[in-house]
C-alpha positions, 0 to 999 in steps of 0.5 A, spaced: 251 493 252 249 489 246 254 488 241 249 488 235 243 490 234 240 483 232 242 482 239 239 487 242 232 484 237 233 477 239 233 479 247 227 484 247 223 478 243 225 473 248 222 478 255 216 481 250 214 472 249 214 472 257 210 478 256 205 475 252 205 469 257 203 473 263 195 475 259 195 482 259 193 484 252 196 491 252 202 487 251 200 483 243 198 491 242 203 494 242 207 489 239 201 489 234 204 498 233 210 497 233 209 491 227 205 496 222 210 502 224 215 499 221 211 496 214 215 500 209 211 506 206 212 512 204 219 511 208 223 504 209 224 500 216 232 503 215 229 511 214 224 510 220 229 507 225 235 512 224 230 518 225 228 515 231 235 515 232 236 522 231 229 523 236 233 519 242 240 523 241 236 529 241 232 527 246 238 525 251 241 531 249 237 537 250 231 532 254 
């Protein structure tokens, strides 16, 4: 479906800037989350994707 992950971020930034456009604010929030869940802290951007990574194999196989 995409043949990268920059290409799958340029798309979902694309549709969530029509989001924004349509006025409802629940849109800018979860922006707002997923910006702060990905701030590096106790674990870097690279350790928090692969574990939800592993979150969503685990999810499509035993879900």
């Amino acid at each position: 479906m995409f043949e990268d992950v920059g290409q799958f971020r340029r798309t979902r930034k694309k549709y969530n800037s029509k989001m924004f456009l349509s006025g409802v604010s629940t849109f800018r929030e979860l922006e707002e989350l997923e910006t702060n869940a990905f701030r590096d802290g106790a674990l870097d951007q690279k350790c928090k994707e692969l574990i939800g990574l592993g979150i969503s194999i685990s999810h499509a196989c035993y879900g």
